[in-house]
PDB file of N, CA, C and O in Angstrom:
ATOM      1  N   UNK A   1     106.213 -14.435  91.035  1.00  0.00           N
ATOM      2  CA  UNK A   1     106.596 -13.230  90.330  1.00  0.00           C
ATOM      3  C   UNK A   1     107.493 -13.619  89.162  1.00  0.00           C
ATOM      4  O   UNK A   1     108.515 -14.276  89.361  1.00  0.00           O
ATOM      5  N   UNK A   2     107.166 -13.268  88.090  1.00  0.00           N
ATOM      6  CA  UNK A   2     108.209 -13.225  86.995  1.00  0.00           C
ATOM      7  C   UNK A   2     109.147 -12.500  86.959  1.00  0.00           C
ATOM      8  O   UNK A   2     108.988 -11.401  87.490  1.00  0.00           O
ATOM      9  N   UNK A   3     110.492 -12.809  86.330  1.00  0.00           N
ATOM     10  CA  UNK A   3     111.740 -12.288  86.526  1.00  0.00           C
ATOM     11  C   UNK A   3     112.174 -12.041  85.376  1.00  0.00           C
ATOM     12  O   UNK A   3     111.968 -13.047  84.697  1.00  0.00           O
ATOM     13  N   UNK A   4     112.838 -10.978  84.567  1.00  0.00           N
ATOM     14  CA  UNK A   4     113.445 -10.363  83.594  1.00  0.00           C
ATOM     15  C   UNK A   4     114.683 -10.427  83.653  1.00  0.00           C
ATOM     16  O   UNK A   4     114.980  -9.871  84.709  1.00  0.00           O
ATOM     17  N   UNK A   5     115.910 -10.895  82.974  1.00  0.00           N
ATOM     18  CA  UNK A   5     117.021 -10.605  82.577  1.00  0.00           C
ATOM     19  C   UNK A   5     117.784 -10.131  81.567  1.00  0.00           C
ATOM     20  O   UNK A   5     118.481 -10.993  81.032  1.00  0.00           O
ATOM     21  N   UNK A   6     117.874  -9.050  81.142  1.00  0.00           N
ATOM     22  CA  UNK A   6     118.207  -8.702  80.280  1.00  0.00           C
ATOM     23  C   UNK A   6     119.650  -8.094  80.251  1.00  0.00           C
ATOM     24  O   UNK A   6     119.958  -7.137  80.962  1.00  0.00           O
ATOM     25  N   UNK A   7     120.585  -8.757  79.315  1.00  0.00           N
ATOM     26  CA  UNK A   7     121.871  -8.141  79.026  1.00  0.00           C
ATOM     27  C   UNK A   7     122.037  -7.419  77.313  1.00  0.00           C
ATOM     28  O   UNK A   7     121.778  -7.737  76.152  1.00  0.00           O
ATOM     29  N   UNK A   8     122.565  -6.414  77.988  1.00  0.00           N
ATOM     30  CA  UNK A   8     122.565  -5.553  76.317  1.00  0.00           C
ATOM     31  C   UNK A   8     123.952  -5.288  76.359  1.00  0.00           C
ATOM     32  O   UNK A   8     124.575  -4.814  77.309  1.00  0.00           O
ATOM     33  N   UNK A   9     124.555  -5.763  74.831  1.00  0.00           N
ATOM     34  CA  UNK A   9     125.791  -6.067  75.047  1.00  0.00           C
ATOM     35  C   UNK A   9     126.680  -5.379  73.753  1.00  0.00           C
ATOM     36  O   UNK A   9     126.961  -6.066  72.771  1.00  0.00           O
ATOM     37  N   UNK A  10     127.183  -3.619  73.890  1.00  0.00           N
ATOM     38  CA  UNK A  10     127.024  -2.949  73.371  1.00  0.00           C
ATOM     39  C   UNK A  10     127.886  -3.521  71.545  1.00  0.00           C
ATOM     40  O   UNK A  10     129.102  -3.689  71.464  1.00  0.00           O
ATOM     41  N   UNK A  11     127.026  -3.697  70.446  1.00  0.00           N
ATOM     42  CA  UNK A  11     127.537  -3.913  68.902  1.00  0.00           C
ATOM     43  C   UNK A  11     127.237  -2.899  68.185  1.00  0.00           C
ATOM     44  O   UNK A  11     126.715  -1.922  68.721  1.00  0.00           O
ATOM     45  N   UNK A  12     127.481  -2.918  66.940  1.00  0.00           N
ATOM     46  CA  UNK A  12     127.001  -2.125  65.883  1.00  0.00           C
ATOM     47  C   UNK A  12     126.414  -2.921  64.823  1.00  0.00           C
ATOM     48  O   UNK A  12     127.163  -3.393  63.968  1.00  0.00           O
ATOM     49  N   UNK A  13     124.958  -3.163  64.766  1.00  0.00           N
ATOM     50  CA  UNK A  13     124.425  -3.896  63.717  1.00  0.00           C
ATOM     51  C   UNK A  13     123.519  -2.647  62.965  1.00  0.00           C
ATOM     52  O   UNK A  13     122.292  -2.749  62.938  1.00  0.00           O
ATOM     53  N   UNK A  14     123.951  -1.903  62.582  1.00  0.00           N
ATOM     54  CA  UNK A  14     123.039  -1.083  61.385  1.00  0.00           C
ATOM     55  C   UNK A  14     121.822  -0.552  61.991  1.00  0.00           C
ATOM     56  O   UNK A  14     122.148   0.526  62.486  1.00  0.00           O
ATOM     57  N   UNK A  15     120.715  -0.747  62.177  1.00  0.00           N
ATOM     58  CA  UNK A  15     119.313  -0.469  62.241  1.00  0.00           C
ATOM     59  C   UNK A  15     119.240  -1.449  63.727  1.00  0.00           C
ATOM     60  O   UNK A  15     118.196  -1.239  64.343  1.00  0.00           O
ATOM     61  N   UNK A  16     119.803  -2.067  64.125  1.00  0.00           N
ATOM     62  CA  UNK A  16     119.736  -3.093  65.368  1.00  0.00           C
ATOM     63  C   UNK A  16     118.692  -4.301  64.845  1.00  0.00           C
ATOM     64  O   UNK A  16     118.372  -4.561  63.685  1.00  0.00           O
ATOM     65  N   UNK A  17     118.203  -5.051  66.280  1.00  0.00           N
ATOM     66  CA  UNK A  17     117.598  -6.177  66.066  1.00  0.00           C
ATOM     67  C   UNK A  17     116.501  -5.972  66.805  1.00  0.00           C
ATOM     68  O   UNK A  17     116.675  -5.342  67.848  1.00  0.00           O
ATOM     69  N   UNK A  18     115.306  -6.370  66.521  1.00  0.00           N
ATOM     70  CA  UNK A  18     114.049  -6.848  67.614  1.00  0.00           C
ATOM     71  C   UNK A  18     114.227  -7.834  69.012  1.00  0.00           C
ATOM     72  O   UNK A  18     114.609  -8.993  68.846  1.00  0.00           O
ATOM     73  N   UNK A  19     114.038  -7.507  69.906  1.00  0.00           N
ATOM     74  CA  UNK A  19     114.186  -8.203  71.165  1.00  0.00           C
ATOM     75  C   UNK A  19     113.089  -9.265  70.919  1.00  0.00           C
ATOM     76  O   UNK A  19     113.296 -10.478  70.938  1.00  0.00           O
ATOM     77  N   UNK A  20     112.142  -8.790  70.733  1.00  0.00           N
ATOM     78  CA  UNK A  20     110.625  -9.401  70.797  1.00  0.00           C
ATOM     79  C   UNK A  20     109.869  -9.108  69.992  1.00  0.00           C
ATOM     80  O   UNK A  20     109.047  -8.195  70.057  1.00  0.00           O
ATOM     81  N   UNK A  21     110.082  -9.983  68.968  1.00  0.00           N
ATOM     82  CA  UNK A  21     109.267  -9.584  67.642  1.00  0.00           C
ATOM     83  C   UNK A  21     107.523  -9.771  67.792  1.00  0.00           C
ATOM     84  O   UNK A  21     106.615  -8.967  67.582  1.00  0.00           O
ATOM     85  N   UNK A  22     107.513 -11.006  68.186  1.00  0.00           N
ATOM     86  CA  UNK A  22     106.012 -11.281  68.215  1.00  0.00           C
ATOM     87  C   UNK A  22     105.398 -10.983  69.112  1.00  0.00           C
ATOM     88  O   UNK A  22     104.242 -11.407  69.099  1.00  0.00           O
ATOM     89  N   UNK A  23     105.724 -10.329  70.034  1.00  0.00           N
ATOM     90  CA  UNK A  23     105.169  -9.975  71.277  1.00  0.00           C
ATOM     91  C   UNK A  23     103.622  -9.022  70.948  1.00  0.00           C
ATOM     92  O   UNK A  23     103.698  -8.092  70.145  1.00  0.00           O
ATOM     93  N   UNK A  24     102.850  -9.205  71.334  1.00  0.00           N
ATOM     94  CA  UNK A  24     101.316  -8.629  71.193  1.00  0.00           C
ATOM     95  C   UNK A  24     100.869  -7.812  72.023  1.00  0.00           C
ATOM     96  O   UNK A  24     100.316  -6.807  71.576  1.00  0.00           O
ATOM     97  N   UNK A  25     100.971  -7.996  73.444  1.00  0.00           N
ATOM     98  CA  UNK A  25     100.424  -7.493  74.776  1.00  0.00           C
ATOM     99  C   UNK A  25     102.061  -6.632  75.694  1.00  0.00           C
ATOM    100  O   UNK A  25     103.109  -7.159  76.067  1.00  0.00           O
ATOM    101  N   UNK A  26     101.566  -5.107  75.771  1.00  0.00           N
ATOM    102  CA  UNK A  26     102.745  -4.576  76.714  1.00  0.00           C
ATOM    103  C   UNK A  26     102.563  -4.881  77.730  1.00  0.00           C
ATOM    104  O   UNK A  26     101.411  -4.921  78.162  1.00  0.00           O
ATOM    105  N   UNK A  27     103.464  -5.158  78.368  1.00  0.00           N
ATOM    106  CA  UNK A  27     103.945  -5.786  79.998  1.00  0.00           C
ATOM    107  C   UNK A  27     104.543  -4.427  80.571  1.00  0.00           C
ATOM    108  O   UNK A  27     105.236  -3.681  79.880  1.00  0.00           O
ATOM    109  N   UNK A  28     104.169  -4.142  82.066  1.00  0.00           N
ATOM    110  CA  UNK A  28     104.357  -2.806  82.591  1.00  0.00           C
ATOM    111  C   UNK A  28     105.583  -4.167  83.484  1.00  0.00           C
ATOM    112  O   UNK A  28     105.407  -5.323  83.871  1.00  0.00           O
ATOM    113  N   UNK A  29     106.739  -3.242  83.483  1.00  0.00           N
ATOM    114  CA  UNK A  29     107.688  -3.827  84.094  1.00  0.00           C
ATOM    115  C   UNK A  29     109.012  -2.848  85.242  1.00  0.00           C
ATOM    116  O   UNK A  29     109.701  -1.841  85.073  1.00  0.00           O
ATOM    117  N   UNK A  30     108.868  -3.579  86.081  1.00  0.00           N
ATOM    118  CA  UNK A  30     109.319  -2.866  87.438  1.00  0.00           C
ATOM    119  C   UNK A  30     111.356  -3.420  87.398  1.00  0.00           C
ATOM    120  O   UNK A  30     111.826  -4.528  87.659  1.00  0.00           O
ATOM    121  N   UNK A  31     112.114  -2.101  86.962  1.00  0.00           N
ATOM    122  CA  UNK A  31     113.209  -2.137  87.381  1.00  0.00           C
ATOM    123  C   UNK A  31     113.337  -2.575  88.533  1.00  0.00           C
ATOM    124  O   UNK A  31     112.605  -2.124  89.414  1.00  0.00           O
ATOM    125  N   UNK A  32     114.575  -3.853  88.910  1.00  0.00           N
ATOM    126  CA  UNK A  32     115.035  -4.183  90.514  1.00  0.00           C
ATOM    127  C   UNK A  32     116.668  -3.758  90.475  1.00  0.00           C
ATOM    128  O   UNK A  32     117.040  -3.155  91.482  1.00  0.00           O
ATOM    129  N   UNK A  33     117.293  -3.905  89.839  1.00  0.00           N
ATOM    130  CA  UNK A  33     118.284  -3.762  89.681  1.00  0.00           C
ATOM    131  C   UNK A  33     118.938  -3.506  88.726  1.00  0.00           C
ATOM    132  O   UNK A  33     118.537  -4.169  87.770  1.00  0.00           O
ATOM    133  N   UNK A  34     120.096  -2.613  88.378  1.00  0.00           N
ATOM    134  CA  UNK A  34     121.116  -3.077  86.880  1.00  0.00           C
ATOM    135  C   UNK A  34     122.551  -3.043  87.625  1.00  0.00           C
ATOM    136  O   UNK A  34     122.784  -2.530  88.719  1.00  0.00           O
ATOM    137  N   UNK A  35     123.513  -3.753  86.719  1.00  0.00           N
ATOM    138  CA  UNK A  35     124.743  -3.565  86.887  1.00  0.00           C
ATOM    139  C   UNK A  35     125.458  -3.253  85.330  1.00  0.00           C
ATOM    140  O   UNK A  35     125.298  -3.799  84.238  1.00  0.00           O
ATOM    141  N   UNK A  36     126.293  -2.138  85.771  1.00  0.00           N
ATOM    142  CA  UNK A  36     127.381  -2.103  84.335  1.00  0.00           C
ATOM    143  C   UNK A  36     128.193  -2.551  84.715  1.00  0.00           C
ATOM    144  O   UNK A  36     128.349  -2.533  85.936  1.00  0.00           O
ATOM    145  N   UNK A  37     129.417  -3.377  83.623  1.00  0.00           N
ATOM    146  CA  UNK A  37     130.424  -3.775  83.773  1.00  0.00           C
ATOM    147  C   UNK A  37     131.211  -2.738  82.716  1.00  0.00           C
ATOM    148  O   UNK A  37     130.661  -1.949  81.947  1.00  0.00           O
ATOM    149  N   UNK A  38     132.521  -2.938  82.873  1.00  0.00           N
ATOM    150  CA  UNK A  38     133.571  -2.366  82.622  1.00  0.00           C
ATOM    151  C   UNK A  38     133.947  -2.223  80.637  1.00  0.00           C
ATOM    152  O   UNK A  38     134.581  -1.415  79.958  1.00  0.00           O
ATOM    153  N   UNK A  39     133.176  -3.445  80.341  1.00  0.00           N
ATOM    154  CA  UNK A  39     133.311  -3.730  79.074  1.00  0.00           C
ATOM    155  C   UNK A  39     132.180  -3.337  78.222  1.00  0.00           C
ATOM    156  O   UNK A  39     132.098  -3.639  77.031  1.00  0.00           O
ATOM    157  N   UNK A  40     131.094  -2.482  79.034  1.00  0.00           N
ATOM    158  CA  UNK A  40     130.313  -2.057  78.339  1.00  0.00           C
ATOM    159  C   UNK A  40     128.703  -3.222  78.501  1.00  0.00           C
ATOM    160  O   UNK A  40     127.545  -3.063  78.114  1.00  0.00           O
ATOM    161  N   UNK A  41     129.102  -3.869  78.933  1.00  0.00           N
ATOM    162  CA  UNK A  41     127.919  -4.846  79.092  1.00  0.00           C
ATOM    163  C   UNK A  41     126.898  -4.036  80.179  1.00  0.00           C
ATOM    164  O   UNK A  41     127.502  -3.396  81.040  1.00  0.00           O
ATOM    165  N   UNK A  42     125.623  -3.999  80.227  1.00  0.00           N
ATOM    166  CA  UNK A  42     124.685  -3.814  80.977  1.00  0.00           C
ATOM    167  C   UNK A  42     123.591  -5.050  81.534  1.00  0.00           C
ATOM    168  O   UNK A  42     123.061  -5.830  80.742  1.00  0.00           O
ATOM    169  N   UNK A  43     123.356  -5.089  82.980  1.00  0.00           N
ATOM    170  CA  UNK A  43     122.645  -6.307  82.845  1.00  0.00           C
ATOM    171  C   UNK A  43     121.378  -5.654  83.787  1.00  0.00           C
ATOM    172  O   UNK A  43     121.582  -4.962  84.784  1.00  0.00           O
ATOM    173  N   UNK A  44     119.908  -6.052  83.218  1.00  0.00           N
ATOM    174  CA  UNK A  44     118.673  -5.250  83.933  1.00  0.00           C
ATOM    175  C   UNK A  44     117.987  -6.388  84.484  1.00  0.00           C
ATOM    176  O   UNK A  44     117.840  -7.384  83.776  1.00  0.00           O
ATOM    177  N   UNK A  45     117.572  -6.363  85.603  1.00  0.00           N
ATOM    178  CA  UNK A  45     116.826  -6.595  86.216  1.00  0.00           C
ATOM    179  C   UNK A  45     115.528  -6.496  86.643  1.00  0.00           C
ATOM    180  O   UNK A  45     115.252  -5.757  87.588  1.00  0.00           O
ATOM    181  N   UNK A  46     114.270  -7.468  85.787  1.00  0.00           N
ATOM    182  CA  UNK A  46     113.111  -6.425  86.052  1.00  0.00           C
ATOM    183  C   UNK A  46     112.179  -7.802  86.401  1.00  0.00           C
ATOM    184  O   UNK A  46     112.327  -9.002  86.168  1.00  0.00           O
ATOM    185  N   UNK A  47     111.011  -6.889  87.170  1.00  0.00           N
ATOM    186  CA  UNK A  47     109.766  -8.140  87.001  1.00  0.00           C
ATOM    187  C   UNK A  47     108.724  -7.257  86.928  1.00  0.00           C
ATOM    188  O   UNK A  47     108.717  -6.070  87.254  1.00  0.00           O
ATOM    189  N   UNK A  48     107.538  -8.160  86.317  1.00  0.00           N
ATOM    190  CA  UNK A  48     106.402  -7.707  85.958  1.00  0.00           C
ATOM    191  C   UNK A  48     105.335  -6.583  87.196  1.00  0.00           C
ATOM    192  O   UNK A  48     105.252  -6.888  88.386  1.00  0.00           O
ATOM    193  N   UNK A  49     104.761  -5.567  86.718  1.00  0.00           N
ATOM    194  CA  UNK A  49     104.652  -4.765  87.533  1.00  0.00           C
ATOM    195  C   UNK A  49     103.172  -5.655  88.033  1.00  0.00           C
ATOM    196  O   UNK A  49     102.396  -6.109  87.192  1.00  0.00           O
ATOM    197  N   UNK A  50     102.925  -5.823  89.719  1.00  0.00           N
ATOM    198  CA  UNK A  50     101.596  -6.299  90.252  1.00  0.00           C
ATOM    199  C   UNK A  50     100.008  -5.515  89.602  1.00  0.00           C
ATOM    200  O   UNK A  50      99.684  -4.328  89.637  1.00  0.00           O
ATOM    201  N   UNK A  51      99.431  -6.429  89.169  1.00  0.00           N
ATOM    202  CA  UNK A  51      97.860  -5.723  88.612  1.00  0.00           C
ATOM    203  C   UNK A  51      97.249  -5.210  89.854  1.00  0.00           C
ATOM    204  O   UNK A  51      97.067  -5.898  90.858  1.00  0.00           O
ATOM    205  N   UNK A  52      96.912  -3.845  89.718  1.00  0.00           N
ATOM    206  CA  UNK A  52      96.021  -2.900  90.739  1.00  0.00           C
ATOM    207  C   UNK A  52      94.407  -3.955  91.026  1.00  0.00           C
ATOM    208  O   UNK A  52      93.512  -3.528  91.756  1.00  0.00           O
TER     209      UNK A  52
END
């Protein structure tokens, strides 16, 4: 199973940034977990959703 980590780590850049610019193909992806911290940080937890 593939595993996702993602921390979003709250700035102010104008228009923001691309996570994944070149990315081609959407990935259906299954929340496992998040945690907030105190400082505003968020951290997600995901893996790829199983093909039917």
């Amino acid at each position: 199973m593939d595993t996702y980590i993602l921390a979003f780590i709250p700035l102010v850049f104008g228009e923001g940034i691309s996570l994944f610019p070149k990315v081609q193909k959407q990935e259906n992806l299954v929340l496992e977990k998040s945690k907030a911290y105190p400082n505003g940080i968020v951290m997600l937890y995901l893996h790829k959703q199983p093909a039917n």
